[in-house]
N, C-alpha and C positions, 0 to 999 in steps of 0.2 A: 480246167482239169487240175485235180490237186497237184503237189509237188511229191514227187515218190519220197524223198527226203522227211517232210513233213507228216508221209502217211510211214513211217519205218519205225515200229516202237520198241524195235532193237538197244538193249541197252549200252550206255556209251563204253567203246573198248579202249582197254589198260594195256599195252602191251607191256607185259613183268618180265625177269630174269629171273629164275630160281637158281641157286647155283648149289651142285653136290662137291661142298668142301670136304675133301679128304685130310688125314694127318700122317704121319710115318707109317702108323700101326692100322692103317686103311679104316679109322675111325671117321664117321659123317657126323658134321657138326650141324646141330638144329636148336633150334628153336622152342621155346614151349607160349602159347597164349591162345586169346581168346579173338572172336572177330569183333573191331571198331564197335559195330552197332548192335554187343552184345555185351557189354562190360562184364556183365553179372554170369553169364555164359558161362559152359563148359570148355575145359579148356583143350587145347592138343597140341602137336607136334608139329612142324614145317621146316623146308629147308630156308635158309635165309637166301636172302634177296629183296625185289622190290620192285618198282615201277622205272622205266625208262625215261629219262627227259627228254623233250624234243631232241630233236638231231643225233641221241646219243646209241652207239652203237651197243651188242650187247654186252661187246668184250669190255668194252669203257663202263657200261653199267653195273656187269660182274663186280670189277676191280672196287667201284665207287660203292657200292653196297655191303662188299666185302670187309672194305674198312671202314665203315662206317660202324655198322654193325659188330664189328670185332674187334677192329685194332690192329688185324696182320694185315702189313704190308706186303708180304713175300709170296702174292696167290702166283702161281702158275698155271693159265687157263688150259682146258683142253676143246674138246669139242662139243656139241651143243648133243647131247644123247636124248633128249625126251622132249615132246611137247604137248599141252594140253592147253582145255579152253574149259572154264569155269564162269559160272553168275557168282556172284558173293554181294551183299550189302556193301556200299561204299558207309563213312562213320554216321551218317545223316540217313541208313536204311535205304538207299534209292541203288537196284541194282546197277551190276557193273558188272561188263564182260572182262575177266582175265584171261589174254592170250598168253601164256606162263612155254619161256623156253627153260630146259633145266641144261645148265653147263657144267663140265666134269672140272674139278679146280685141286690143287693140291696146296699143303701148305707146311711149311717146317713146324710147325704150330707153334706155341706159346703163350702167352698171358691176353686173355680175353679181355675185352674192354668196353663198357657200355656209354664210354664219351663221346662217341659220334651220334648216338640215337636220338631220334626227332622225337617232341614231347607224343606222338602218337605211338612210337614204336614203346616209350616208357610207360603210357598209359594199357596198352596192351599186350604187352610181352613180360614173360614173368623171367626166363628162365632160359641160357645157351647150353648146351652141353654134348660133350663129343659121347656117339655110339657105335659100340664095333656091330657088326653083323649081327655075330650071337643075343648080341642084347637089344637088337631090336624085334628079332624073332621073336622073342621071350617074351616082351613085353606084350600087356593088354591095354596100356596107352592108346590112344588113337594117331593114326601118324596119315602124314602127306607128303605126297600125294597118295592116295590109295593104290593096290600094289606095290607099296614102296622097296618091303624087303625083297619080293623075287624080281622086278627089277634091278634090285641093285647088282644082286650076285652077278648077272651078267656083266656089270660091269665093272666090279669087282675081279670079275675073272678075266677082265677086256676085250669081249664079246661086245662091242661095238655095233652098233651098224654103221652102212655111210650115207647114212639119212638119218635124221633124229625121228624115233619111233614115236609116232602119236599114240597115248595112253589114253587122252580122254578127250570127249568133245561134247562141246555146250550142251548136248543132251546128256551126258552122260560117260563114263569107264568104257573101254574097250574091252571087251569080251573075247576071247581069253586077252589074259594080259599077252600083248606085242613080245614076240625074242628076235632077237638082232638074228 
């Protein structure tokens, strides 16, 4: 009998940290680029974050992604508000499950910093920038996670849950978008 293992053509899973970094002015700092196995690709919006290393928890991942990718030291975590599960190309095309927690984080803010980024994150990433509400409403950018703006109000307005709402799964957005 085959090995279930063997017969599972599930693709291999990433568990990620997304994190919604706030600033004084409740601005969300993101991201703008393209995916690895798309160089040429159109580009979009994401929150920053990134992949877990083994043993590493998500608070320790938050914090290490955090500055990594920015430069501030001063995140203050909060709680874990959203989760979802995404296929996406790893940089070589071969799917890849992302189980993506998004954590609530704040920051005194200040001078952004792209000296901690991995030659992958500089090959793919064009662009950090902090957005208040209003301007992401506005915009016709593409942004992630999808729902992103009426998620957020909620938690903008601190409409929590005490479960992190699942928004999306391997198949697909949750219909209607989740409220706390």
């Amino acid at each position: 009998m085959a090995d279930d293992a063997a017969m599972d053509d599930s693709p291999p899973l990433r568990p990620t940290v997304r994190v919604l970094l706030l600033d004084p002015q409740d601005r969300l700092l993101m991201m703008r680029g393209r995916l690895p196995s798309e160089p040429g690709g159109p580009s979009f919006w994401f929150t920053i974050g990134g992949g877990l290393e083994p043993d590493e928890t998500l608070a320790a991942a938050a914090i290490r992604e955090t500055e990594e990718e920015t430069g501030l030291t001063d995140i203050e975590l909060g709680s874990v508000v959203w989760r979802d599960e995404v296929v996406l190309p790893d940089p070589q095309g071969r799917p890849m499950l992302l189980r993506q927690s998004y954590i609530l984080a704040h920051t005194a803010g200040g001078q952004l910093s792209r000296a901690g980024w991995q030659d992958l994150e500089r090959d793919f990433c064009d662009e950090l920038r902090w957005w208040s509400l209003d301007e992401l409403r506005r915009t016709t950018e593409t942004l992630y996670p999808e729902g992103l703006v009426e998620l957020l109000v909620d938690v903008l307005a601190g409409r929590i849950a005490t479960e992190p709402l699942v928004i999306r799964t391997a198949r697909g957005p949750v219909a209607p978008i989740p409220r706390p």
